[in-house]
Biopython code that builds the backbone (N, CA, C, O; Angstrom):
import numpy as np
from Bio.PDB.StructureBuilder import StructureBuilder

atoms = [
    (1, "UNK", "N", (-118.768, -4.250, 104.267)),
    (1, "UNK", "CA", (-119.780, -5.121, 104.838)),
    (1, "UNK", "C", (-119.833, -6.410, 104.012)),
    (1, "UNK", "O", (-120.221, -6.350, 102.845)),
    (2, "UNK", "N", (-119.363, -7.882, 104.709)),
    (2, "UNK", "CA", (-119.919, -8.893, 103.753)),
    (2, "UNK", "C", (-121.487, -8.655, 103.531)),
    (2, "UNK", "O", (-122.403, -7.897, 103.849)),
    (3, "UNK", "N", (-121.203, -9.774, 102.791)),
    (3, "UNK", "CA", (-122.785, -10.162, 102.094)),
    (3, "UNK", "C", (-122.450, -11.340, 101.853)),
    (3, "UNK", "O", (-121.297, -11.763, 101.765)),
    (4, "UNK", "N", (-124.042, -12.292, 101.658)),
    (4, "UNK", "CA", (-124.495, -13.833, 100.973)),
    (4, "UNK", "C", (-124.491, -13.583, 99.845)),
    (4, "UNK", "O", (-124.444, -12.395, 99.526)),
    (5, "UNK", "N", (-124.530, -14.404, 99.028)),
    (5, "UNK", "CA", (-124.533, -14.247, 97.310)),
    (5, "UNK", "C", (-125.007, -15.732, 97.320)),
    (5, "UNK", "O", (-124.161, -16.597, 97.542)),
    (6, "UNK", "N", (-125.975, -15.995, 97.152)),
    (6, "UNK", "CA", (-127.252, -17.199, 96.704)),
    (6, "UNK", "C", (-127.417, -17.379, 95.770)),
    (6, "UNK", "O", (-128.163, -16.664, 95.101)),
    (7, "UNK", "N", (-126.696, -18.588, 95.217)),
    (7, "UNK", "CA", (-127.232, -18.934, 93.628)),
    (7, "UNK", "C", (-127.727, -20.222, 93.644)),
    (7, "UNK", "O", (-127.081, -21.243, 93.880)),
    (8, "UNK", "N", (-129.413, -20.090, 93.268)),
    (8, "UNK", "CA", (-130.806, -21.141, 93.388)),
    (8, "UNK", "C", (-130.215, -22.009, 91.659)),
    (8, "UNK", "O", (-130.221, -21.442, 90.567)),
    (9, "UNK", "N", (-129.788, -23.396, 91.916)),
    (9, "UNK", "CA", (-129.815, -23.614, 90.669)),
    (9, "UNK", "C", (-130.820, -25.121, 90.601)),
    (9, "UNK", "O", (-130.655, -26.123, 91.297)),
    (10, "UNK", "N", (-131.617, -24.955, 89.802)),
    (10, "UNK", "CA", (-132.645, -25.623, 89.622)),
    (10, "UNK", "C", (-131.925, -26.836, 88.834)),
    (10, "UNK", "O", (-130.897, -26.831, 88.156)),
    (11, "UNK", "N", (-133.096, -28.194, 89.256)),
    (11, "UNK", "CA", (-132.910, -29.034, 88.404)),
    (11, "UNK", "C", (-133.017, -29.464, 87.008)),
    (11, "UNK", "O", (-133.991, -28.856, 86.566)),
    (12, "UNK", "N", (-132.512, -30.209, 86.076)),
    (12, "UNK", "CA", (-133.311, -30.932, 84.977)),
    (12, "UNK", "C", (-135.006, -30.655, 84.601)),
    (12, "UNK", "O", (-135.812, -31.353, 85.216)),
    (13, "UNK", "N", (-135.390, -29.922, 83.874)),
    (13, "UNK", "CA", (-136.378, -29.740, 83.280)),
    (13, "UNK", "C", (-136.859, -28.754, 84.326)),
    (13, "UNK", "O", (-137.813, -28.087, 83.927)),
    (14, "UNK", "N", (-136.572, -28.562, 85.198)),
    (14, "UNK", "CA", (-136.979, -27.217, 86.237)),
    (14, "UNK", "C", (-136.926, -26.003, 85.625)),
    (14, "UNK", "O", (-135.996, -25.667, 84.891)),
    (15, "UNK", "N", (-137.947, -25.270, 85.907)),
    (15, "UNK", "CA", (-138.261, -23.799, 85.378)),
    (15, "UNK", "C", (-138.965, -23.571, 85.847)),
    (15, "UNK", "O", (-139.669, -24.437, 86.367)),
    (16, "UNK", "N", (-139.356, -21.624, 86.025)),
    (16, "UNK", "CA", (-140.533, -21.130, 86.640)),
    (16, "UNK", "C", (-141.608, -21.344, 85.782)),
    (16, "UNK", "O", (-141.272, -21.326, 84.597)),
    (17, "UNK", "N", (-143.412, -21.646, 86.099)),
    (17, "UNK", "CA", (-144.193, -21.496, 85.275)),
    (17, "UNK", "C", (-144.648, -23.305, 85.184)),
    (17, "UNK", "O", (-145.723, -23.737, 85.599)),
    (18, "UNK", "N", (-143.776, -23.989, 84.678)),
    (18, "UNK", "CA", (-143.943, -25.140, 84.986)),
    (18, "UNK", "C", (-145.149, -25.827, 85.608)),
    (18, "UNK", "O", (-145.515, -25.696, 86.776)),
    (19, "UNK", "N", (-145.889, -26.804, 84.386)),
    (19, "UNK", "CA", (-146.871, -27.052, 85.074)),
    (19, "UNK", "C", (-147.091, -29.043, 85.450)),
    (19, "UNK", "O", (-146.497, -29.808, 84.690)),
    (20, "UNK", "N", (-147.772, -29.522, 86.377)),
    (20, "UNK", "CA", (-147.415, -30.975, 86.626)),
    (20, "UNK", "C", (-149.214, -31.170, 86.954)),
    (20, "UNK", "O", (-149.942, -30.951, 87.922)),
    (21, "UNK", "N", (-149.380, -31.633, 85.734)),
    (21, "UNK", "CA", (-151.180, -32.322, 85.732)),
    (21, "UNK", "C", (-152.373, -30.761, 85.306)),
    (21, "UNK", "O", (-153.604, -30.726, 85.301)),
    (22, "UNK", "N", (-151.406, -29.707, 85.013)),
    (22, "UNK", "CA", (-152.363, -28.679, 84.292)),
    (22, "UNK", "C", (-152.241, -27.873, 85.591)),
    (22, "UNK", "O", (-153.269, -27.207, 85.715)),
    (23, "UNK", "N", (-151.447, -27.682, 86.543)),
    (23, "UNK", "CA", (-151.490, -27.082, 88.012)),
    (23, "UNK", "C", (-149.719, -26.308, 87.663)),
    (23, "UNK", "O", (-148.851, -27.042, 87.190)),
    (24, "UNK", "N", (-149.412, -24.808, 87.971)),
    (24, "UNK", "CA", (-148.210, -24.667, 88.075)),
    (24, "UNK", "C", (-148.192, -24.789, 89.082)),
    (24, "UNK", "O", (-149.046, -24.594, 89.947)),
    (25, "UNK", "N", (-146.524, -25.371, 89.132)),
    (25, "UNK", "CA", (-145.731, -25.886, 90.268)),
    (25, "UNK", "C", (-144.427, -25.045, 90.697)),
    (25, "UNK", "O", (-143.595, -24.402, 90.058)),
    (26, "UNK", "N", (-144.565, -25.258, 91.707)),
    (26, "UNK", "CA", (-142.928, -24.255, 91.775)),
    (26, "UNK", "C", (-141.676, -25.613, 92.642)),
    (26, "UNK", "O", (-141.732, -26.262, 93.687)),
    (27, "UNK", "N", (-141.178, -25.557, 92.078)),
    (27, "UNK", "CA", (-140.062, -26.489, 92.633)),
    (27, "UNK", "C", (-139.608, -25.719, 93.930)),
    (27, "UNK", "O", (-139.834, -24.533, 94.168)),
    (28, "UNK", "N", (-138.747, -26.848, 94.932)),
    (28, "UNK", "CA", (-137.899, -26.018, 96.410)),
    (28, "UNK", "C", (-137.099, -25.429, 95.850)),
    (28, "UNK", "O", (-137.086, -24.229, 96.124)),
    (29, "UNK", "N", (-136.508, -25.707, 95.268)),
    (29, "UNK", "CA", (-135.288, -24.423, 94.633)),
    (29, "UNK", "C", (-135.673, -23.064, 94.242)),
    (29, "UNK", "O", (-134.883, -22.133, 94.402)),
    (30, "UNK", "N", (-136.869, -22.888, 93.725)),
    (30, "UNK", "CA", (-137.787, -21.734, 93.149)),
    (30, "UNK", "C", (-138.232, -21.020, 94.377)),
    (30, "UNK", "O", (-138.229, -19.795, 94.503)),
    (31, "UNK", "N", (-138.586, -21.819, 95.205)),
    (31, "UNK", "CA", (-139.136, -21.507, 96.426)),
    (31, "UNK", "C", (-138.560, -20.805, 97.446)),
    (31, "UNK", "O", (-139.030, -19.847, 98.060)),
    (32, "UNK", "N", (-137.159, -21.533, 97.626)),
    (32, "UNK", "CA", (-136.136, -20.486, 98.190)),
    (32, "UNK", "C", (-136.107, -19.801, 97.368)),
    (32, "UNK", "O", (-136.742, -18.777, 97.619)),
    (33, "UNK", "N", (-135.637, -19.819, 96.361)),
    (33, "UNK", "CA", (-135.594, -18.311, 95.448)),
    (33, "UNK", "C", (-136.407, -17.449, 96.292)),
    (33, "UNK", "O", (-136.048, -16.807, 97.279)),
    (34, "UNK", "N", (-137.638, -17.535, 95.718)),
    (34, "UNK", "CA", (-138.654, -16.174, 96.398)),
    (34, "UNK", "C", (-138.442, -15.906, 97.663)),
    (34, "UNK", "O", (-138.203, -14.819, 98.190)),
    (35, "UNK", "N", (-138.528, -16.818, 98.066)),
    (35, "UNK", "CA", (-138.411, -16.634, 99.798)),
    (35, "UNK", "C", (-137.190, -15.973, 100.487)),
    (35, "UNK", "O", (-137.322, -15.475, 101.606)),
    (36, "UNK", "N", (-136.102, -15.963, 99.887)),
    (36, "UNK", "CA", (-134.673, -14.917, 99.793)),
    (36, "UNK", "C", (-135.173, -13.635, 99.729)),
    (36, "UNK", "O", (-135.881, -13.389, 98.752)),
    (37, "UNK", "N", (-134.953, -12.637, 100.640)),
    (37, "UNK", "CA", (-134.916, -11.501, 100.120)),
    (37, "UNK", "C", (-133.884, -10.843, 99.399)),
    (37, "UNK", "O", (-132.786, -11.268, 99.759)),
    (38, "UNK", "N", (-133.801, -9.837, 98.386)),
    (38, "UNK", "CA", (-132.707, -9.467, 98.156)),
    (38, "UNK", "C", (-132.441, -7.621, 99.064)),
    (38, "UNK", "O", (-133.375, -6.861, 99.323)),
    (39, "UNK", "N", (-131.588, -7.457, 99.237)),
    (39, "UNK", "CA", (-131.337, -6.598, 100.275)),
    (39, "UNK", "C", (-129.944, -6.143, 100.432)),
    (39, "UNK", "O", (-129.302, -6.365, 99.406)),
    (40, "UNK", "N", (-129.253, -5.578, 101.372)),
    (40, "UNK", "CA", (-127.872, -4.389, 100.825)),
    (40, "UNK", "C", (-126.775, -5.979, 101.485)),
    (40, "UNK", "O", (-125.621, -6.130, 101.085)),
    (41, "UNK", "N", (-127.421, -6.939, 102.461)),
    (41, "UNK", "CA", (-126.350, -8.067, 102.999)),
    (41, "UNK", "C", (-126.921, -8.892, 101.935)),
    (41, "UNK", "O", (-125.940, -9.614, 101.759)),
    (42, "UNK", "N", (-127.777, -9.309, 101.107)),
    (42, "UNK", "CA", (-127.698, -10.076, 100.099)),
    (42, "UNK", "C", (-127.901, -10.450, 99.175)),
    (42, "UNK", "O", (-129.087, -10.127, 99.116)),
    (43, "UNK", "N", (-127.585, -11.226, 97.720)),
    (43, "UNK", "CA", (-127.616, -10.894, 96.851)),
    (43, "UNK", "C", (-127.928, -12.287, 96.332)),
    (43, "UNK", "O", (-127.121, -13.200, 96.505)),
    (44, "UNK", "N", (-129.315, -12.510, 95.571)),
    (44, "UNK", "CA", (-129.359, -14.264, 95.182)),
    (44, "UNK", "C", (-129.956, -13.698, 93.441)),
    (44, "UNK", "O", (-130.183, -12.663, 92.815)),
    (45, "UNK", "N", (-129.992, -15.338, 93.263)),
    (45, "UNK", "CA", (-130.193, -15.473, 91.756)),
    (45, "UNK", "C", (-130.470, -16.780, 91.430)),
    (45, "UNK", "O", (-129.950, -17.777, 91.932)),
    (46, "UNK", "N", (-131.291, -16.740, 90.590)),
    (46, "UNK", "CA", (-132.439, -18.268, 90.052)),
    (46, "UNK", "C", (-131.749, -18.846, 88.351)),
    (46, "UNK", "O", (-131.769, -18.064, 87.401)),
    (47, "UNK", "N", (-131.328, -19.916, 88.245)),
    (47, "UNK", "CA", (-131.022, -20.199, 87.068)),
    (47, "UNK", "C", (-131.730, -21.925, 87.048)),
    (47, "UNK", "O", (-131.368, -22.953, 87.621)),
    (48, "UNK", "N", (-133.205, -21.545, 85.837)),
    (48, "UNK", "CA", (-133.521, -22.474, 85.559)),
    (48, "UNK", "C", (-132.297, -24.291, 85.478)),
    (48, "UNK", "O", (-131.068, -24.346, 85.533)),
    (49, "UNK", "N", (-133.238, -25.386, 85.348)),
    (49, "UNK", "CA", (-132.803, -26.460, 85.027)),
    (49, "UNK", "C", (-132.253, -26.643, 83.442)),
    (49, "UNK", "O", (-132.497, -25.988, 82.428)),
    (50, "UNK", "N", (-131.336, -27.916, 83.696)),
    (50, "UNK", "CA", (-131.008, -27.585, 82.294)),
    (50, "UNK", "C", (-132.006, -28.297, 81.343)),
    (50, "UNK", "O", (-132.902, -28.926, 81.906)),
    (51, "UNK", "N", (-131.986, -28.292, 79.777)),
    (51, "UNK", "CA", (-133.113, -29.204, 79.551)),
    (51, "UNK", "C", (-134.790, -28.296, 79.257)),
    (51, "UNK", "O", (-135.818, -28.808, 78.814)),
    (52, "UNK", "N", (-134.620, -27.138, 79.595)),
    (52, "UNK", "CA", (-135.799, -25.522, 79.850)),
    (52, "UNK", "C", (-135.660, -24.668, 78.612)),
    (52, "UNK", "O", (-136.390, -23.708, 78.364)),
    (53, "UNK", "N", (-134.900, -24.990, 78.032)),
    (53, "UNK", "CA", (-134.872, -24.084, 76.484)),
    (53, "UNK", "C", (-135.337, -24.580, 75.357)),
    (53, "UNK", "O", (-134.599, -25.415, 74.834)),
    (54, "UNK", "N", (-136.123, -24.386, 74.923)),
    (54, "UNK", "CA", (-136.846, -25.058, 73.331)),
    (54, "UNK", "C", (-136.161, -25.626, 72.352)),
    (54, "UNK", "O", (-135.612, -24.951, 71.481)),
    (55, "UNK", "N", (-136.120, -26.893, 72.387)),
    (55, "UNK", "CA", (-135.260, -27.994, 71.830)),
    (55, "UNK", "C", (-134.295, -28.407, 72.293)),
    (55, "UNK", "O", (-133.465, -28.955, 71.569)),
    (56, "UNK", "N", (-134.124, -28.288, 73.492)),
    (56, "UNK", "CA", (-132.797, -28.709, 74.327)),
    (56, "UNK", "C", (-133.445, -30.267, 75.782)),
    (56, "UNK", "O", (-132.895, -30.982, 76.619)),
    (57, "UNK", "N", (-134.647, -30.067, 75.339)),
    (57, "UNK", "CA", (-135.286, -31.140, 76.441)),
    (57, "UNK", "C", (-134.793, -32.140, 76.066)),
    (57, "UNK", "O", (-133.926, -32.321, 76.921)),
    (58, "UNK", "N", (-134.706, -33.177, 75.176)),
    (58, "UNK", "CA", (-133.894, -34.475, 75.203)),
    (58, "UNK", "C", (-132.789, -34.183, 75.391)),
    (58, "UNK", "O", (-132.326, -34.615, 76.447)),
    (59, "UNK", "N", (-132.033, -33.502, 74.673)),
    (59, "UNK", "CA", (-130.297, -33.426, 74.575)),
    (59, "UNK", "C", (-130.035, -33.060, 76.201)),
    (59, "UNK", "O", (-129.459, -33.962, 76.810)),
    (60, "UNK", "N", (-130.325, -32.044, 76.867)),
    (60, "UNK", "CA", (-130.092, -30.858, 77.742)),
    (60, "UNK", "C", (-130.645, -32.027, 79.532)),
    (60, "UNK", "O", (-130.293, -31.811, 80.691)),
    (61, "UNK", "N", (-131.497, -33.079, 79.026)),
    (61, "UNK", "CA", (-132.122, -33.906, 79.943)),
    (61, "UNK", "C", (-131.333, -35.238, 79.869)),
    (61, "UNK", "O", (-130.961, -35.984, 80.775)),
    (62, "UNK", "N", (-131.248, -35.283, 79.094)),
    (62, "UNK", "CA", (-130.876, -37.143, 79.308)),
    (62, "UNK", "C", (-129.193, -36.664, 78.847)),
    (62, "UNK", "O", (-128.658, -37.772, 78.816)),
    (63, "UNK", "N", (-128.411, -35.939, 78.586)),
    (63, "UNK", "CA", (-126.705, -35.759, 78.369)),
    (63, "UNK", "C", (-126.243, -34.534, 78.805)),
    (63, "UNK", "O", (-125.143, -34.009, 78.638)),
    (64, "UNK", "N", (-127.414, -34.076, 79.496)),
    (64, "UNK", "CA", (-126.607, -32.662, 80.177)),
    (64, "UNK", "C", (-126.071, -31.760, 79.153)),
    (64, "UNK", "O", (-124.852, -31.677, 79.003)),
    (65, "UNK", "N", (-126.646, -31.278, 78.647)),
    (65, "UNK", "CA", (-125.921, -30.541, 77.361)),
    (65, "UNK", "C", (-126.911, -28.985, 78.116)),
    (65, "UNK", "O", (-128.079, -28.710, 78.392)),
    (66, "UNK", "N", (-125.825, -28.458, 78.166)),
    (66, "UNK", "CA", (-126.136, -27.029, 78.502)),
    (66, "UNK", "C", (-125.774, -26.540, 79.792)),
    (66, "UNK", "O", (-125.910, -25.371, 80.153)),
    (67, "UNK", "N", (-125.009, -28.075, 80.915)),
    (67, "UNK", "CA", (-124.825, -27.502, 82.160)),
    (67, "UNK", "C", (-123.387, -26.962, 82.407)),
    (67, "UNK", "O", (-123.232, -26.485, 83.532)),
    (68, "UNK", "N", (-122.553, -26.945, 81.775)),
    (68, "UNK", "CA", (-121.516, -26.054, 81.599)),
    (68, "UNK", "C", (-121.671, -24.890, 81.245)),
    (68, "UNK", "O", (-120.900, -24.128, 81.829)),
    (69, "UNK", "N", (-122.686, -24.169, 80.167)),
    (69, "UNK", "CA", (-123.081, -23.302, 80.341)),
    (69, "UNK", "C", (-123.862, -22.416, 81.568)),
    (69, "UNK", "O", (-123.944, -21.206, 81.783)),
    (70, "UNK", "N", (-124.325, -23.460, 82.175)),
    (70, "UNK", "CA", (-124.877, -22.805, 83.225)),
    (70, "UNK", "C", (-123.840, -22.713, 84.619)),
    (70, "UNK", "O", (-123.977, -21.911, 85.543)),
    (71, "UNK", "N", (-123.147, -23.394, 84.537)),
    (71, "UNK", "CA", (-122.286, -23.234, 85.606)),
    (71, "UNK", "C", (-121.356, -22.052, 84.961)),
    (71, "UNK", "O", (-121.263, -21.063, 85.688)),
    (72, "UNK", "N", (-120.636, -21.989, 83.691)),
    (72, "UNK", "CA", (-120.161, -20.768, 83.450)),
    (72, "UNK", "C", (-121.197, -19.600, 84.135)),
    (72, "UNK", "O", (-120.902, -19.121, 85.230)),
    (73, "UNK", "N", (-122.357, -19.200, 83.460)),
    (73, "UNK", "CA", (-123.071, -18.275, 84.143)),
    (73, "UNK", "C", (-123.530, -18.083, 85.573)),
    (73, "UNK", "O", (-124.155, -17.044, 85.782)),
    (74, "UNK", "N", (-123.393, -18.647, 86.277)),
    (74, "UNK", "CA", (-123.098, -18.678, 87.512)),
    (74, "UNK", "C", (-121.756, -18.704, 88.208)),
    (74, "UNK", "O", (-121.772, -18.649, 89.438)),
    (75, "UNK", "N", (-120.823, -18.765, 87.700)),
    (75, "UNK", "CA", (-119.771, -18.606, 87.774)),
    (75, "UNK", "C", (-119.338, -16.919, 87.713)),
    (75, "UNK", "O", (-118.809, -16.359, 88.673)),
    (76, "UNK", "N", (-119.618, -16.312, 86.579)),
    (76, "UNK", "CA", (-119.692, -15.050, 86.071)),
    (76, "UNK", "C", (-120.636, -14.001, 86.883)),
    (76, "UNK", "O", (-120.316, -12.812, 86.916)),
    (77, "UNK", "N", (-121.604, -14.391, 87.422)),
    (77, "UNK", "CA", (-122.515, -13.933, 88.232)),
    (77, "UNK", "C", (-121.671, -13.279, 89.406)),
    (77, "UNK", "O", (-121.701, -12.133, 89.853)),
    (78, "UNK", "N", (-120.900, -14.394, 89.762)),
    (78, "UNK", "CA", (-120.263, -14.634, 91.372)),
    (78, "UNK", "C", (-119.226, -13.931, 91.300)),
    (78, "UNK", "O", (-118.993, -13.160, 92.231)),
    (79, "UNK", "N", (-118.212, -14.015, 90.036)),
    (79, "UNK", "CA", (-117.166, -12.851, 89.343)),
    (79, "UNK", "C", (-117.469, -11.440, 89.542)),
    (79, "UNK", "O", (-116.806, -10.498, 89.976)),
    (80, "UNK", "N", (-118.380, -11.533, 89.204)),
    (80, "UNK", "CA", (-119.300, -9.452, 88.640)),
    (80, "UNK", "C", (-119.677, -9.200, 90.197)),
    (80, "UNK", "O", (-119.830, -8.044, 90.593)),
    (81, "UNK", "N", (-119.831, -10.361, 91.115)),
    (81, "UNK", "CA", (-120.248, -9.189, 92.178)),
    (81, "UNK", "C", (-119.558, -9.706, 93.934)),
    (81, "UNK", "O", (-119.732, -9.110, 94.997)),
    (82, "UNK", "N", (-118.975, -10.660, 93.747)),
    (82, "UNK", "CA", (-117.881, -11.266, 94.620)),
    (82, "UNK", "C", (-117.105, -10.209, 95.269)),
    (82, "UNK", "O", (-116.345, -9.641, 94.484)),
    (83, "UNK", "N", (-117.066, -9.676, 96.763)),
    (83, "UNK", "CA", (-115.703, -9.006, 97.412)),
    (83, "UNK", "C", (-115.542, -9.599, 98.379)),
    (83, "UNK", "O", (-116.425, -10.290, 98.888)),
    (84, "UNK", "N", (-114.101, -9.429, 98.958)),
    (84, "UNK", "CA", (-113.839, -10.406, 99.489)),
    (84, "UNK", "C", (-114.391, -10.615, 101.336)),
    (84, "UNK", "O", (-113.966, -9.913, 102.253)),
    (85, "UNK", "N", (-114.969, -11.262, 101.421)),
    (85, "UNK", "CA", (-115.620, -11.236, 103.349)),
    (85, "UNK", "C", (-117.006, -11.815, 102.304)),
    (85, "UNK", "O", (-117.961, -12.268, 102.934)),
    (86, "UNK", "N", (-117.096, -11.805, 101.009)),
    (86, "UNK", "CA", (-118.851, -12.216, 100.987)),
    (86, "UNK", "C", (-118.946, -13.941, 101.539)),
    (86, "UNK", "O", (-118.001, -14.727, 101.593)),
    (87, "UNK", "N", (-120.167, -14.168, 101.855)),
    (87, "UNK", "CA", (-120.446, -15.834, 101.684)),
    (87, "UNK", "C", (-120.904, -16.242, 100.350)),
    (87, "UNK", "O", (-121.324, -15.364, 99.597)),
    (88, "UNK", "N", (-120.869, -17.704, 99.889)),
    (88, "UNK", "CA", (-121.174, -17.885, 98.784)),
    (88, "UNK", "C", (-122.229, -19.070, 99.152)),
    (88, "UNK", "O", (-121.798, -19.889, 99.964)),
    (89, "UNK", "N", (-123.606, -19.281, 98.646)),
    (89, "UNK", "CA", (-124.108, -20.272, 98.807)),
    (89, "UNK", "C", (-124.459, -20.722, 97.900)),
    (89, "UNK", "O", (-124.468, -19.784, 97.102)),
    (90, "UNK", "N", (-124.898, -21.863, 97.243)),
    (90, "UNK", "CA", (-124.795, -22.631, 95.925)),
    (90, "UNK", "C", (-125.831, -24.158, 96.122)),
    (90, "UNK", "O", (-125.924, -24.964, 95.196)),
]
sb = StructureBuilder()
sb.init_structure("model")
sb.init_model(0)
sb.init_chain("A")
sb.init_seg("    ")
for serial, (resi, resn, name, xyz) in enumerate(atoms, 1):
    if name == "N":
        sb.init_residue(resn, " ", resi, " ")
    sb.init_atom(name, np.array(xyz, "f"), 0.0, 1.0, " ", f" {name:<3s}", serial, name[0])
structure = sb.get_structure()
């Protein structure tokens, strides 16, 4: 049986929890997240923005430092559970 394989990848300083004026916010990317079910046709996954790890907000925001890592891990994600007939959405 294919399956979808959904990988939600958030923007720059995007993360769950996240708050904008003392209000959490959930970004559209987060949003689909939840709103995906996961189920036996599909299979999704949320990978914060880059720039979301403690001390990585300047570096990780303004030079992208960390989005190769994240594309490796999403990459690896798609490796570990990829057969062949799945869809891939990104």
């Amino acid at each position: 049986m294919s399956r979808n394989i959904v990988l939600c990848m958030d923007g720059t300083w995007n993360k769950p929890g996240q708050k904008d004026q003392g209000v959490e916010t959930k970004t559209n990317v987060l949003k689909l997240h939840e709103a995906l079910a996961d189920r036996p046709d599909q299979i999704r996954k949320y990978f914060p923005g880059v720039g979301t790890d403690p001390g990585e907000k300047v570096s990780g925001g303004a030079f992208g430092w960390g989005l190769f890592d994240q594309i490796k891990d999403g990459y690896r994600f798609l490796r570990a559970r990829f057969e062949p007939g799945d869809r891939i959405y990104v």
